[in-house]
N, C-alpha and C positions, 0 to 999 in steps of 0.2 A: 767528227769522225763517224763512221757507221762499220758496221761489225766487219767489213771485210778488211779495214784499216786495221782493225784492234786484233784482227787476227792475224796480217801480215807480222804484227809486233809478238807475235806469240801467246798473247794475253786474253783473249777474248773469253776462254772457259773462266780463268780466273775471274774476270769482270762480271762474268754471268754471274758467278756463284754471291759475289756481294753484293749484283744487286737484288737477287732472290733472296739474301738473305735480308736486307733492309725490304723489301719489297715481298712479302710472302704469296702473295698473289699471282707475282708473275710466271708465266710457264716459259717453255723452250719457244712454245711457237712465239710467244711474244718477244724473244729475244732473235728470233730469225730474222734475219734482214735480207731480203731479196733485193739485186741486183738495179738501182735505178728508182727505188722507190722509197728512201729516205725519210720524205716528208710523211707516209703513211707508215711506216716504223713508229718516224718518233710522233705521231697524232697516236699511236696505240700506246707508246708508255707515259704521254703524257694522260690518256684517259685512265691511268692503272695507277701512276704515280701522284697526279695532282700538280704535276710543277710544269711552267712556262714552258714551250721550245728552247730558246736561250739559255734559261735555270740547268733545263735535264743535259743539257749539250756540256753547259761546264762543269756539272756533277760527272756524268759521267765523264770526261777529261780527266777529274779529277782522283779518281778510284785508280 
């Protein structure tokens, strides 16, 4: 899913705030997700996080 998905569901502030809070590094910009570019999303939270593409994809699912 990518942040436009989790926002259609009404959730994506929510999601923000847990993962900023496991993640204290993370900013807003890094949580932006622009339109068609997924893959360079998640190469920024995996450089902030430390977790795989596949790992960060079913964490975040999982929040």
């Amino acid at each position: 899913m990518n942040e436009a998905e989790y926002r259609t569901k009404g959730n994506w502030n929510e999601l923000k705030g847990k993962l900023k809070k496991q993640y204290g590094d993370l900013t807003d910009d890094d949580l932006t997700y622009n339109e068609g570019q997924q893959d360079e999303w998640l190469g920024k939270l995996q450089q902030k996080t430390g977790k795989a593409k596949g790992e960060l994809k079913k964490w975040i699912d999982s929040l």
